[in-house]
N, C-alpha and C positions, 0 to 999 in steps of 0.2 A: 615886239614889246617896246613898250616906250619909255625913254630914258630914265625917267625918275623911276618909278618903278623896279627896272630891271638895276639901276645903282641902288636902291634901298635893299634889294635881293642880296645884292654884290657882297653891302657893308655887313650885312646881317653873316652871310656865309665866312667872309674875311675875318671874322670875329670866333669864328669856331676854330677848333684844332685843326690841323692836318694838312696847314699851309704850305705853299701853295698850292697844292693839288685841287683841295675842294675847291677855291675859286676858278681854275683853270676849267674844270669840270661843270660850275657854275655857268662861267662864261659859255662854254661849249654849249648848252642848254638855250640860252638865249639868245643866241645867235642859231641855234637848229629852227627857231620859231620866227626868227627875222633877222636877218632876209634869207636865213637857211644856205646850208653848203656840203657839198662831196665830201671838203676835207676843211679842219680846223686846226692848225698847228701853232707853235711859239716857237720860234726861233730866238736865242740869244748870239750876240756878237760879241766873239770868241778876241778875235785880235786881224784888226785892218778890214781884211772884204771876209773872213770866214766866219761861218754860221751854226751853231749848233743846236738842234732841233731839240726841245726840253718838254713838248708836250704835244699829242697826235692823238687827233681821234681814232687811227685808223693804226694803232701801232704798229701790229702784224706789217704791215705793207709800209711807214711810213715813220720807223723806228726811231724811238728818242734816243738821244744819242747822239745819233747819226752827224756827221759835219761836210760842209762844201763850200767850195770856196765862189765867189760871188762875183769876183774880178772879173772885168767884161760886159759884163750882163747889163741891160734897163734898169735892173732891180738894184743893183749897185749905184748907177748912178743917179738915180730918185732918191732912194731909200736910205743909205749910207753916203752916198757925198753932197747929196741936196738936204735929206732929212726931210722927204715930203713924202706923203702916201701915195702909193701907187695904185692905179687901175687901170689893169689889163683886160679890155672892154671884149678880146676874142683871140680867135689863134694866130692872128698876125700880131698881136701885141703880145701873145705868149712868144711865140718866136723871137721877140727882139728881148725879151726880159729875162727872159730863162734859159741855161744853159741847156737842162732834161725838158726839152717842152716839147718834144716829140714824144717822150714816153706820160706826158700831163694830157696829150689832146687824149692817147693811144687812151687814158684811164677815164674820156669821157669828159675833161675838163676845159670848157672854152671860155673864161674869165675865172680873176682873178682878182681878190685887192690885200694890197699889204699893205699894214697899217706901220709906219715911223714909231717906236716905242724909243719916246728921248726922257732920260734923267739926267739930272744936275749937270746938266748943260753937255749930254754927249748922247749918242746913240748905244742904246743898250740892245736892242733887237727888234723883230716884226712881228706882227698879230696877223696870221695869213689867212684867208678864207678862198677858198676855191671851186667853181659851181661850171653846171653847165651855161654854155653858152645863152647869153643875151640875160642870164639872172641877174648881172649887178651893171650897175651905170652910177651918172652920180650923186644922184638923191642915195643911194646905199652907200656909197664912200663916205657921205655927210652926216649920215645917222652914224655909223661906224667908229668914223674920224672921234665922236662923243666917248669913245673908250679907251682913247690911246692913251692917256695920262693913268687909269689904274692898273691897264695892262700892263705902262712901265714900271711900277710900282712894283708889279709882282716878279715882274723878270730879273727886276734890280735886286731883289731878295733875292731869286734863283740863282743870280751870280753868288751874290754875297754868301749862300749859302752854302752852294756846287749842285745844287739839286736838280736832278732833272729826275723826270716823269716818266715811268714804264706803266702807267695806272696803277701804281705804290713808289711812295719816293725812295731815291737810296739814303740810306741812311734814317729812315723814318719808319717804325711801326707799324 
């Protein structure tokens, strides 16, 4: 889908109740139609390198919630100490980014890119997407890259607000 478009979708759903969820679910949508993915999560950061996962396509298996800690990793130091998105072009670069990237190849997944989600001048969390091998390079990081500033937006609410995602938020109707 292409940008304008799919932001005029964005704005339109951001505007209805039941935030963030429907946006999250939004997003998850246009992103299944370009460039498509295994798995679609949010991640917020929690405090230093840990992570808390506030929204999954795939809950059952990949639980909101959920937290890890990041220290070590590629992903740590792209994404949290650099503040640049990352793409994990195959399982060698899963290997060096991910601590679980033995049980990410096990689920089928040989690329990966996470998006830097920065507010008010700090790193609030990652927009993750995760596919089989050889689907994302960087023409996909570049279209991508165009969503991380609404993405922050919403996660910066998810903090502010504690919400995270089971597909119903806690604390929401």
């Amino acid at each position: 889908m292409e940008i304008g478009p799919a932001l005029e979708w964005l704005s339109r759903t951001g505007a209805a109740g039941g935030q963030p969820l429907r946006s999250f679910e939004a997003l998850a949508q246009i992103f299944r139609l370009a460039p498509g993915y295994l798995l679609f999560s949010l991640s917020r950061l929690e405090r230093d390198t840990w992570l808390r996962r506030i929204y999954s396509t795939d809950p059952a298996r990949h639980r909101p919630g959920a937290t890890k800690d990041m220290e070590g990793t590629g992903y740590c130091e792209a994404v949290i100490r650099r503040r640049s998105h990352l793409l994990s072009r195959d399982a060698a670069d899963l290997r060096v980014n991910f601590q679980d990237h033995d049980a990410m190849i096990a689920d089928g997944i040989g690329c990966a890119i996470n998006l830097c989600l920065q507010y008010d001048g700090r790193v609030v969390g990652s927009a993750n997407l995760l596919s089989r091998s050889g689907n994302y390079g960087s023409d996909t990081l570049a279209h991508l890259a165009q969503f991380a500033f609404p993405l922050a937006l919403l996660v910066a609410h998810s903090a502010a607000t504690g919400d995270i995602t089971s597909k119903g938020l806690e604390g929401h109707g």
